[in-house]
PDB file of N, CA, C and O in Angstrom:
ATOM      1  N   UNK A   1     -11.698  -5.296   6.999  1.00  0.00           N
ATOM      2  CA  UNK A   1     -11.618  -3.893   7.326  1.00  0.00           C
ATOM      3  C   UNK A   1     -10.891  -3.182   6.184  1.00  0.00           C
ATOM      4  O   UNK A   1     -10.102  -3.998   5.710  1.00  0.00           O
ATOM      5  N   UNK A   2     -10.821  -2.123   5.596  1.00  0.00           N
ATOM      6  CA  UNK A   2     -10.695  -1.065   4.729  1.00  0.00           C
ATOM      7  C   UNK A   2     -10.329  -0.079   5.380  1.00  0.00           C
ATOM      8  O   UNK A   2     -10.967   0.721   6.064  1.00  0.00           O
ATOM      9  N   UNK A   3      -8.555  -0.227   4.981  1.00  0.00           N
ATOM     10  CA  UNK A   3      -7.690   1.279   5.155  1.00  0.00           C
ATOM     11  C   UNK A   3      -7.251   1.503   4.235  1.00  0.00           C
ATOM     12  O   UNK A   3      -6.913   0.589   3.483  1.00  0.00           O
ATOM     13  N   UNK A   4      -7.036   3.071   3.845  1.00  0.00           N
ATOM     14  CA  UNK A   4      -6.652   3.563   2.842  1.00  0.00           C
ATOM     15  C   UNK A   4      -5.256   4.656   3.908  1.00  0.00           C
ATOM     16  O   UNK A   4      -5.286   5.286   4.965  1.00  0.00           O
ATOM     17  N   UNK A   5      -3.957   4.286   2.603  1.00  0.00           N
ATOM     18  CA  UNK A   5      -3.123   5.384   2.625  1.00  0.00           C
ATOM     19  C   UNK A   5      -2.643   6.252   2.095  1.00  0.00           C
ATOM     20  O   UNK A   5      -3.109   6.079   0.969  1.00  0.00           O
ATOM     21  N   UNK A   6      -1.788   7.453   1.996  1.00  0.00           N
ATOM     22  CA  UNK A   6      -1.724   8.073   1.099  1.00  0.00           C
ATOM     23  C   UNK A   6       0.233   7.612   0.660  1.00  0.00           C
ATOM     24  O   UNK A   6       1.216   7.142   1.232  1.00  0.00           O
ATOM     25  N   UNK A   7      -0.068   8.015  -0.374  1.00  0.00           N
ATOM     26  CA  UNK A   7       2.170   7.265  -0.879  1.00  0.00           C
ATOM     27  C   UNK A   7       2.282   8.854  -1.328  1.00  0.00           C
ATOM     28  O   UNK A   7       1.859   9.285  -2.401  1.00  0.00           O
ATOM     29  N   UNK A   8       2.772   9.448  -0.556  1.00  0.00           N
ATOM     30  CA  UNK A   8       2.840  11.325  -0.654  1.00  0.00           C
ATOM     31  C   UNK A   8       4.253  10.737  -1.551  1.00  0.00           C
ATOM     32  O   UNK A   8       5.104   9.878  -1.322  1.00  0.00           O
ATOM     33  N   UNK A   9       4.049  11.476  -2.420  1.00  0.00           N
ATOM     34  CA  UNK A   9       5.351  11.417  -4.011  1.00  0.00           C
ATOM     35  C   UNK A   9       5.538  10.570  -4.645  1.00  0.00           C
ATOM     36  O   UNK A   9       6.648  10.361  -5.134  1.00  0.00           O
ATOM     37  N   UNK A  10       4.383   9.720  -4.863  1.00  0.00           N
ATOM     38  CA  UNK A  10       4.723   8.659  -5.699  1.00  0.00           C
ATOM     39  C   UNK A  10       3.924   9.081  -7.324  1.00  0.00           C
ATOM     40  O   UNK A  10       2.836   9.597  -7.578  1.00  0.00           O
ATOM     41  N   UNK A  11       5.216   8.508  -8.336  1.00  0.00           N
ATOM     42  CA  UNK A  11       4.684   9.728  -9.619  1.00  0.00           C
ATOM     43  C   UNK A  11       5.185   8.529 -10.264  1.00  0.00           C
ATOM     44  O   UNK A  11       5.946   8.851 -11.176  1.00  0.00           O
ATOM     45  N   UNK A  12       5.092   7.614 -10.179  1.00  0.00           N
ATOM     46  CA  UNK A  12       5.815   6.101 -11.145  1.00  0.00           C
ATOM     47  C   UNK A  12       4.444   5.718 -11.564  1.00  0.00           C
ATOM     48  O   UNK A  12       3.671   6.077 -10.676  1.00  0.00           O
ATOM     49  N   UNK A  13       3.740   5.072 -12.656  1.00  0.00           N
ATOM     50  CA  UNK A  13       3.035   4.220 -12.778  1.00  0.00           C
ATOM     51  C   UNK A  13       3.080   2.933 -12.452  1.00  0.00           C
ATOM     52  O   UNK A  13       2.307   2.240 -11.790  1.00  0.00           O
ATOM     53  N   UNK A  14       4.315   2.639 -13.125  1.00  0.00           N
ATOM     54  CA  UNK A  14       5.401   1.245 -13.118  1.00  0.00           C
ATOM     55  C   UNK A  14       5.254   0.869 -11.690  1.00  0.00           C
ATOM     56  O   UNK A  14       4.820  -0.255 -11.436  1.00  0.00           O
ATOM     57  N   UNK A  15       5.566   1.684 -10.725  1.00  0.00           N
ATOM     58  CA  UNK A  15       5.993   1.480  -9.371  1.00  0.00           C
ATOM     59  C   UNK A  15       4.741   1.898  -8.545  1.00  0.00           C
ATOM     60  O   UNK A  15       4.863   1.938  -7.320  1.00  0.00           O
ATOM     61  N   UNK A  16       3.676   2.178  -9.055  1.00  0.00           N
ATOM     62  CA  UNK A  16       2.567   1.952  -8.182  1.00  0.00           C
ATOM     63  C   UNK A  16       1.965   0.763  -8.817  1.00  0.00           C
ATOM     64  O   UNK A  16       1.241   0.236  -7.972  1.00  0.00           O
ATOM     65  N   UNK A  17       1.935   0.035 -10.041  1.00  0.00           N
ATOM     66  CA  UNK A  17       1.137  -1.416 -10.182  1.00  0.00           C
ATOM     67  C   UNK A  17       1.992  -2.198  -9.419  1.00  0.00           C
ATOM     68  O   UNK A  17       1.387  -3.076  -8.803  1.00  0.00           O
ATOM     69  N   UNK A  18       3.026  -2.183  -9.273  1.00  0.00           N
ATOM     70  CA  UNK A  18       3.802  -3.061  -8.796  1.00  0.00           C
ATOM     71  C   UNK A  18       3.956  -3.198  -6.882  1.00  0.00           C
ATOM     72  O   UNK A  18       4.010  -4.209  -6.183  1.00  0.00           O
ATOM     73  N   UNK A  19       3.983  -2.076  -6.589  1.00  0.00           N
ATOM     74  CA  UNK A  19       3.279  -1.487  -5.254  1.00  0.00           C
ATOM     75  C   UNK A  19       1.482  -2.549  -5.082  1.00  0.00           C
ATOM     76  O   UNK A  19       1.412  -3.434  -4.230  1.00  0.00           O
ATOM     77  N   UNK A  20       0.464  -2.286  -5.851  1.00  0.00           N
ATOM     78  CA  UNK A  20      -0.622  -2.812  -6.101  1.00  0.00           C
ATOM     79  C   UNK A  20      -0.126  -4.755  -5.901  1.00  0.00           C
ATOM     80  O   UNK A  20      -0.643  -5.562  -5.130  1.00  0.00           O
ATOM     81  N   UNK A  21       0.698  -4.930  -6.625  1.00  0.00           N
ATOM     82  CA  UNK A  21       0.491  -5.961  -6.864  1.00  0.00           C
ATOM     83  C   UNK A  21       1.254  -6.991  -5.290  1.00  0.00           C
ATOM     84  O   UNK A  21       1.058  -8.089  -4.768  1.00  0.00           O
ATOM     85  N   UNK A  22       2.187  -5.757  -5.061  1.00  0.00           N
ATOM     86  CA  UNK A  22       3.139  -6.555  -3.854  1.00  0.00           C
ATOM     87  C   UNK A  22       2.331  -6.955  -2.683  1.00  0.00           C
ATOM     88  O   UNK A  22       2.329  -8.045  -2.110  1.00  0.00           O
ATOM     89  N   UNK A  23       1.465  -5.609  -2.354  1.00  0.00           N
ATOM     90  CA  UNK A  23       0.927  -5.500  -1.009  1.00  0.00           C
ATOM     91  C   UNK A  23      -0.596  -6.500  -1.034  1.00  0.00           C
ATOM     92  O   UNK A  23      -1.138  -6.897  -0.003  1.00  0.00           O
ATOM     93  N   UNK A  24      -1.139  -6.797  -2.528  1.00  0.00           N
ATOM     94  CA  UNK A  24      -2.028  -7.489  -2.628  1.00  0.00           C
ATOM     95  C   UNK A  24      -1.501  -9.287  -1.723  1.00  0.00           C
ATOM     96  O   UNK A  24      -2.285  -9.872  -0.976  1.00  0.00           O
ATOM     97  N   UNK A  25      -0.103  -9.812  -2.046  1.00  0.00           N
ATOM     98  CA  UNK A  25      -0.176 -10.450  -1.977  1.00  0.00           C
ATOM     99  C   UNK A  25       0.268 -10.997  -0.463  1.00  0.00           C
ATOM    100  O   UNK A  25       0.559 -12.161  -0.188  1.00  0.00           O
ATOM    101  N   UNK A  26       0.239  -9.606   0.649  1.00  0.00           N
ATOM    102  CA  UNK A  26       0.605  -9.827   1.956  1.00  0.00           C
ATOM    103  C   UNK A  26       0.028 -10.710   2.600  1.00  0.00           C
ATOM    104  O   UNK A  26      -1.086 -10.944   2.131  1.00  0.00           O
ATOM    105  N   UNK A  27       0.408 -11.587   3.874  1.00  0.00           N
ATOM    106  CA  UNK A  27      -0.983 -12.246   4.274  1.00  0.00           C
ATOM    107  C   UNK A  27      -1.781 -11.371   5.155  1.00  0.00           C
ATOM    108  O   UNK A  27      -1.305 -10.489   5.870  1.00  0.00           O
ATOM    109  N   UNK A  28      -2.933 -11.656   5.059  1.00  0.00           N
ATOM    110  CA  UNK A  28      -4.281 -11.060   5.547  1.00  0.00           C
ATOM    111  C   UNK A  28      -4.926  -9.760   4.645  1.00  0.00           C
ATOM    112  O   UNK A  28      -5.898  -9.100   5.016  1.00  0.00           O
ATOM    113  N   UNK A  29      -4.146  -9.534   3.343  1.00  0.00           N
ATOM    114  CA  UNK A  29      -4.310  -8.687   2.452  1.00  0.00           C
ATOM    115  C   UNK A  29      -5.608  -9.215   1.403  1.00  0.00           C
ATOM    116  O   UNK A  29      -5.255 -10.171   0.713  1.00  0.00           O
ATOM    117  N   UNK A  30      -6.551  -8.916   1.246  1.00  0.00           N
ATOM    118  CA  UNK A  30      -7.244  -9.619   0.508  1.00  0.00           C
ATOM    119  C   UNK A  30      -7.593  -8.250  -0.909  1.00  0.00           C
ATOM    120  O   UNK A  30      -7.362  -8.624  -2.058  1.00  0.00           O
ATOM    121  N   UNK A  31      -7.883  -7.441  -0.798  1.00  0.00           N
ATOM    122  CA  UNK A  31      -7.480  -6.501  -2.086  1.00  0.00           C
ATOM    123  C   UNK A  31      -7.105  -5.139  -1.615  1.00  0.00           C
ATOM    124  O   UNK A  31      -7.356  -4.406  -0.659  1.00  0.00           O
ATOM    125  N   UNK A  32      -6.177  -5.118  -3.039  1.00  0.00           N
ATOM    126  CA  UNK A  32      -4.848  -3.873  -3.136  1.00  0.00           C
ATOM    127  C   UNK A  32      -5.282  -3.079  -4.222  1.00  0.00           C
ATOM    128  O   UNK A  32      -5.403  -3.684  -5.287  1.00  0.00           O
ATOM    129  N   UNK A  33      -5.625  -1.512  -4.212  1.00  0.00           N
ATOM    130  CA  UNK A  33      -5.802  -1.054  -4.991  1.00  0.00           C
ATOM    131  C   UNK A  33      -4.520   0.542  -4.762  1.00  0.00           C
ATOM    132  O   UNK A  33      -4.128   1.085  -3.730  1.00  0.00           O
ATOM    133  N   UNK A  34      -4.261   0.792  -6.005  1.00  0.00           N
ATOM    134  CA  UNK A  34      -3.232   2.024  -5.719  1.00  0.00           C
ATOM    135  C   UNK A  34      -3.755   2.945  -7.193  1.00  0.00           C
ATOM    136  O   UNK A  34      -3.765   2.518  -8.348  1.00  0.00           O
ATOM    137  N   UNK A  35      -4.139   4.228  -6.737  1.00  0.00           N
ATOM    138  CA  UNK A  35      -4.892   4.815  -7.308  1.00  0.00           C
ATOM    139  C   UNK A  35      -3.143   6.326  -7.324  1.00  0.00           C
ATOM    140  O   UNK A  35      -2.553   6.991  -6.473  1.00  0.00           O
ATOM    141  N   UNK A  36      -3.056   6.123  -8.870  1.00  0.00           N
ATOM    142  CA  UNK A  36      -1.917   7.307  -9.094  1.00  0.00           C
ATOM    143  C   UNK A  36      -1.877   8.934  -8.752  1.00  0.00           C
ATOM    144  O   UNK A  36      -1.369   9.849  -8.105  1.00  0.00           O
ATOM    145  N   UNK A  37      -2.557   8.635  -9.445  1.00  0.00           N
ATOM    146  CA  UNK A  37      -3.534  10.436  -9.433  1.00  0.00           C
ATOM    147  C   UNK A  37      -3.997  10.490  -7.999  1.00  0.00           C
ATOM    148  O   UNK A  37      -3.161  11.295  -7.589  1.00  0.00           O
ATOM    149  N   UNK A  38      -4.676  10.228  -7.034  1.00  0.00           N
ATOM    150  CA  UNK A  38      -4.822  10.342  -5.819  1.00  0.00           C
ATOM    151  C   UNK A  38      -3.664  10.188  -4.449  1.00  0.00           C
ATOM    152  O   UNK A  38      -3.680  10.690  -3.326  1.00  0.00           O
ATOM    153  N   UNK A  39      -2.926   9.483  -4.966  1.00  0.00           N
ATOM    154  CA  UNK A  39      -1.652   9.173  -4.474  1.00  0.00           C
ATOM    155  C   UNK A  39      -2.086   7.803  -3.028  1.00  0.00           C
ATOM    156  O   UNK A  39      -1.717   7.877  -1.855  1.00  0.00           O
ATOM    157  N   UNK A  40      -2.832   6.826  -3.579  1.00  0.00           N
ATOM    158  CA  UNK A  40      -3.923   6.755  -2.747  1.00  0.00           C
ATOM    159  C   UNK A  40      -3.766   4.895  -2.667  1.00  0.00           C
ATOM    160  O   UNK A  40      -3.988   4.207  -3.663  1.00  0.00           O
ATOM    161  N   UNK A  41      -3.364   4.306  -1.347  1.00  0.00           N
ATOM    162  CA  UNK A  41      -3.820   3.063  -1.617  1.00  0.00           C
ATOM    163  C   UNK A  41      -4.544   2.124  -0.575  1.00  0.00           C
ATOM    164  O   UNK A  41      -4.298   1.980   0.623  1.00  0.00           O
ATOM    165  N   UNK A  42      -5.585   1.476  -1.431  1.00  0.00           N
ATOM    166  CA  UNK A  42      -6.453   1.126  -0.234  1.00  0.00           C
ATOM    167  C   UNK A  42      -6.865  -0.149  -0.179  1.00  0.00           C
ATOM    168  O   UNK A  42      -7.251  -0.725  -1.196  1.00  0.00           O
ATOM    169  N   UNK A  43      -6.833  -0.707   0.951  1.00  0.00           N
ATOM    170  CA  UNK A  43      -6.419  -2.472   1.090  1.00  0.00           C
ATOM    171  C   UNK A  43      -7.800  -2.619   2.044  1.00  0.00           C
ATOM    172  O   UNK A  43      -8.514  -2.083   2.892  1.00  0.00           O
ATOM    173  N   UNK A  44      -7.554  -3.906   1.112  1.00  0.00           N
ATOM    174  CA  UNK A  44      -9.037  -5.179   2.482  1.00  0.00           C
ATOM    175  C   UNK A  44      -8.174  -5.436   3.356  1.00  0.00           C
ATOM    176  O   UNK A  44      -7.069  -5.425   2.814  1.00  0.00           O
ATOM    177  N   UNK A  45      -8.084  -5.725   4.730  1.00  0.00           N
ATOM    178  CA  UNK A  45      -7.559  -6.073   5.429  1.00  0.00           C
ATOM    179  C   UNK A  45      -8.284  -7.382   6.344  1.00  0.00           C
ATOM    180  O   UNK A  45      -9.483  -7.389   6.621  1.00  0.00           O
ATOM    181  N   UNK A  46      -7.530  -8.234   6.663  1.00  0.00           N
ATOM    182  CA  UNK A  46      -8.588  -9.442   7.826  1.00  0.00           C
ATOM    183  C   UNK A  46      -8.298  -8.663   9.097  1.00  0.00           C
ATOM    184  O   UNK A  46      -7.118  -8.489   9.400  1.00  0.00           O
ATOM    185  N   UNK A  47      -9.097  -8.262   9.737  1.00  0.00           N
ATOM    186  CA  UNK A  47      -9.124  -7.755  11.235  1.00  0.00           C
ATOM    187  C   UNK A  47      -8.263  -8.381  12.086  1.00  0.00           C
ATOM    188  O   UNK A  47      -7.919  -7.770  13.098  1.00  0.00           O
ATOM    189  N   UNK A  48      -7.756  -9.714  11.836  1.00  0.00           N
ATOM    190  CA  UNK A  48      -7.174 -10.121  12.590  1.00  0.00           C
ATOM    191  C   UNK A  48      -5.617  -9.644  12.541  1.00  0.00           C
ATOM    192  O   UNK A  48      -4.834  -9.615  13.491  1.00  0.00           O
ATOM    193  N   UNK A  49      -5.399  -9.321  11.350  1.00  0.00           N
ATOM    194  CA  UNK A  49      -3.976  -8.420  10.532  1.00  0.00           C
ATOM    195  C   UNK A  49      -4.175  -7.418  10.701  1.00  0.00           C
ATOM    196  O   UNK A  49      -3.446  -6.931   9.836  1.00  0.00           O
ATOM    197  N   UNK A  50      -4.750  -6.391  11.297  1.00  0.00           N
ATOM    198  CA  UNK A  50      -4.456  -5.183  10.843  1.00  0.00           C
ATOM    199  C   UNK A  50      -3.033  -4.298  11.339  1.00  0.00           C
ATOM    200  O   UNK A  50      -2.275  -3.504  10.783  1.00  0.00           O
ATOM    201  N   UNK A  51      -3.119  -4.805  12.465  1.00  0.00           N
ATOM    202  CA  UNK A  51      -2.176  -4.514  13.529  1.00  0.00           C
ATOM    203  C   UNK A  51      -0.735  -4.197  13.193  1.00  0.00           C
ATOM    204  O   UNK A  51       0.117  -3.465  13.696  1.00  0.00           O
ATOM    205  N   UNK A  52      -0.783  -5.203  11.923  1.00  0.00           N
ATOM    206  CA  UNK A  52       0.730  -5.926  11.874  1.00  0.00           C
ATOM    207  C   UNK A  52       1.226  -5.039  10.093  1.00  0.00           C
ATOM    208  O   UNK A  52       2.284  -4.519   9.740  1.00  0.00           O
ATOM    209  N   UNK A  53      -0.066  -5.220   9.383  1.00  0.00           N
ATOM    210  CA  UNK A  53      -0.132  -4.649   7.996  1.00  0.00           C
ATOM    211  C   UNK A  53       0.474  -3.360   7.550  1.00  0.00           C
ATOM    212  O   UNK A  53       1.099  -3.173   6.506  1.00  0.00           O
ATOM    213  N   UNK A  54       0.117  -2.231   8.781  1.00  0.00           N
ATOM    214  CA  UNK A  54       0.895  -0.996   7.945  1.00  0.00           C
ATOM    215  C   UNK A  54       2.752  -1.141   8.166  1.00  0.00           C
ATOM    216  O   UNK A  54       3.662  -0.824   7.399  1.00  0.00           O
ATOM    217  N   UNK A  55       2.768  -1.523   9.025  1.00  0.00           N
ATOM    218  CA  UNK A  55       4.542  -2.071   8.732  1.00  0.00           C
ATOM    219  C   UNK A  55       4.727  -3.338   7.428  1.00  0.00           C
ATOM    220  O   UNK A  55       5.723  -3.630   6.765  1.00  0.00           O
ATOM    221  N   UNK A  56       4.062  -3.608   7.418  1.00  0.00           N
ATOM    222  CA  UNK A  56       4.432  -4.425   5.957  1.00  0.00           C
ATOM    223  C   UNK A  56       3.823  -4.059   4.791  1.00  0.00           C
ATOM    224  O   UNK A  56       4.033  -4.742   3.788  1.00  0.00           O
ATOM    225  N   UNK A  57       3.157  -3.174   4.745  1.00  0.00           N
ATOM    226  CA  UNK A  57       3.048  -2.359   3.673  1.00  0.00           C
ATOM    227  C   UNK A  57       4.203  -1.123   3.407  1.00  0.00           C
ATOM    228  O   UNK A  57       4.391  -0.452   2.392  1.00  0.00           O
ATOM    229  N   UNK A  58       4.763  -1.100   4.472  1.00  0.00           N
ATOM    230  CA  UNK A  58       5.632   0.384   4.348  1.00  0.00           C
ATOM    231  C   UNK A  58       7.132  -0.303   4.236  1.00  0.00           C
ATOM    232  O   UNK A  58       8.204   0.291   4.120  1.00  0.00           O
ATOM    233  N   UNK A  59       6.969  -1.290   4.284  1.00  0.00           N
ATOM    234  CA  UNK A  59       8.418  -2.476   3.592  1.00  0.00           C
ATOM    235  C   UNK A  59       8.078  -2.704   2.209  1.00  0.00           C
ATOM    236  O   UNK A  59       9.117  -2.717   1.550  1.00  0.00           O
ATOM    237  N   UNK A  60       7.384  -2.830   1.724  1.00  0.00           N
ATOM    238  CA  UNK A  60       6.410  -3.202   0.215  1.00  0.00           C
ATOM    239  C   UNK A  60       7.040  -1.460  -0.360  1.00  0.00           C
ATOM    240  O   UNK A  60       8.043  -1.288  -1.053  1.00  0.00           O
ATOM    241  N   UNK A  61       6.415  -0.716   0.001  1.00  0.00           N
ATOM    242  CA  UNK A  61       6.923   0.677  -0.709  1.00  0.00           C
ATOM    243  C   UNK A  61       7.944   1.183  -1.210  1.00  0.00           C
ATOM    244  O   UNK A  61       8.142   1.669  -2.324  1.00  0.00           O
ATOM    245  N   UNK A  62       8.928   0.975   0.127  1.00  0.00           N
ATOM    246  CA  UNK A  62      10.407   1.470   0.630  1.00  0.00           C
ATOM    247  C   UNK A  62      10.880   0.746  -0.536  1.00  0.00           C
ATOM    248  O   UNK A  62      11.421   1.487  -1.357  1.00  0.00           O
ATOM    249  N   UNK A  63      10.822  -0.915  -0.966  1.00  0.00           N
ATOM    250  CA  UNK A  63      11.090  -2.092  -1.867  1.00  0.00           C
ATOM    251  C   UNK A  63      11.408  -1.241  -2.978  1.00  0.00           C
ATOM    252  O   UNK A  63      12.545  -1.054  -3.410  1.00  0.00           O
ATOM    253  N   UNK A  64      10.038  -0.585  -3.549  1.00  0.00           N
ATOM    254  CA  UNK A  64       9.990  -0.081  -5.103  1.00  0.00           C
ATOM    255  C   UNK A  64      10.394   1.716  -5.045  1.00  0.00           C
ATOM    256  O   UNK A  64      11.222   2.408  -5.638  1.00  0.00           O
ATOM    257  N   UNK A  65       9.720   1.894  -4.387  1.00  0.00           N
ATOM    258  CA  UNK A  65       9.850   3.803  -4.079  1.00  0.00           C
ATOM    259  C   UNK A  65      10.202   3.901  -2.851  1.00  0.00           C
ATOM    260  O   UNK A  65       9.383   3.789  -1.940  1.00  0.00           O
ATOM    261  N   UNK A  66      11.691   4.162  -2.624  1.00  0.00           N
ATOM    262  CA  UNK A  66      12.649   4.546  -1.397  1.00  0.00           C
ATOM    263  C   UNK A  66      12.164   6.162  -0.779  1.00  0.00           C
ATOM    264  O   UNK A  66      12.165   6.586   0.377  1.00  0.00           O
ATOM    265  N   UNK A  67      11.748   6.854  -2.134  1.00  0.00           N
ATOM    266  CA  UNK A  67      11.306   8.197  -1.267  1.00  0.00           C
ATOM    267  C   UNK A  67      10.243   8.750  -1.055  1.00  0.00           C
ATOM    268  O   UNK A  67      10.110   9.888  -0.605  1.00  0.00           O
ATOM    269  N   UNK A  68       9.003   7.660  -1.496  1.00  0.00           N
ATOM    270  CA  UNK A  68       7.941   8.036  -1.363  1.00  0.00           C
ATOM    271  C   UNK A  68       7.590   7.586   0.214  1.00  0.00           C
ATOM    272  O   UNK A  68       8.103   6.527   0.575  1.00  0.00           O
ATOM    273  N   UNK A  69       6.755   8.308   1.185  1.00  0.00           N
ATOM    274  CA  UNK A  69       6.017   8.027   2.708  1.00  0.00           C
ATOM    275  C   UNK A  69       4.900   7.947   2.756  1.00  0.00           C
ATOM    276  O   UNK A  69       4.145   8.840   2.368  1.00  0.00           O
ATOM    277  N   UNK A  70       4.485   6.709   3.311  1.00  0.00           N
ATOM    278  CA  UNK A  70       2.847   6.141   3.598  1.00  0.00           C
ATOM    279  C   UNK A  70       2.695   6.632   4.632  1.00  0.00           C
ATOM    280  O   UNK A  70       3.497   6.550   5.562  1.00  0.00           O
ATOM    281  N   UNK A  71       1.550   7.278   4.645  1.00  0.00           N
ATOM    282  CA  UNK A  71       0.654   7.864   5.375  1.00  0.00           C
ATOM    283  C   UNK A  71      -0.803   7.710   5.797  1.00  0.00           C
ATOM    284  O   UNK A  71      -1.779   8.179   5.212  1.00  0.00           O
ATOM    285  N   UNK A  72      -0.786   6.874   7.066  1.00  0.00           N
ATOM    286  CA  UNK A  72      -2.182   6.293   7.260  1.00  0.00           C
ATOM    287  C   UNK A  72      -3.092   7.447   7.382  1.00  0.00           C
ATOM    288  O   UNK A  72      -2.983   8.625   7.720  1.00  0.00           O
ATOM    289  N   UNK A  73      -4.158   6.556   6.923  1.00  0.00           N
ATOM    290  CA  UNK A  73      -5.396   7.821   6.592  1.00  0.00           C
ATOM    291  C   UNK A  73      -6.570   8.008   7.675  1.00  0.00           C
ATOM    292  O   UNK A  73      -7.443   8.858   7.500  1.00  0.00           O
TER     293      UNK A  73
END
């Protein structure tokens, strides 16, 4: 399954590959993409995870960018 969120204030490059790279490696995460300019990131998810994923993606964020807020889409 394919959700996309938005990271409202995130203006790091640094801290969105790294964002990209964290949440890629969640389990049930199968690809992480974080798009700067859109403010935009959008994950494969296993259906069986989804449930559980946007709280551990929004621990993944908080990690690198404390003031940026994910916003499911």
């Amino acid at each position: 399954m394919k959700k996309t969120y938005i990271l409202e204030d995130l203006d790091c490059a640094h801290c969105a590959a790294e964002i990209e790279n964290a949440v890629g490696k969640l389990d049930g995460v199968t690809s992480s993409t974080v798009t700067l300019l859109t403010q935009k990131l959008v994950v494969e998810v296993d259906d069986a995870k989804v449930g559980k994923i946007t709280k551990e993606i929004k621990k993944v964020v908080k990690k690198y960018e404390p003031d940026v807020e994910v916003v499911e889409k």
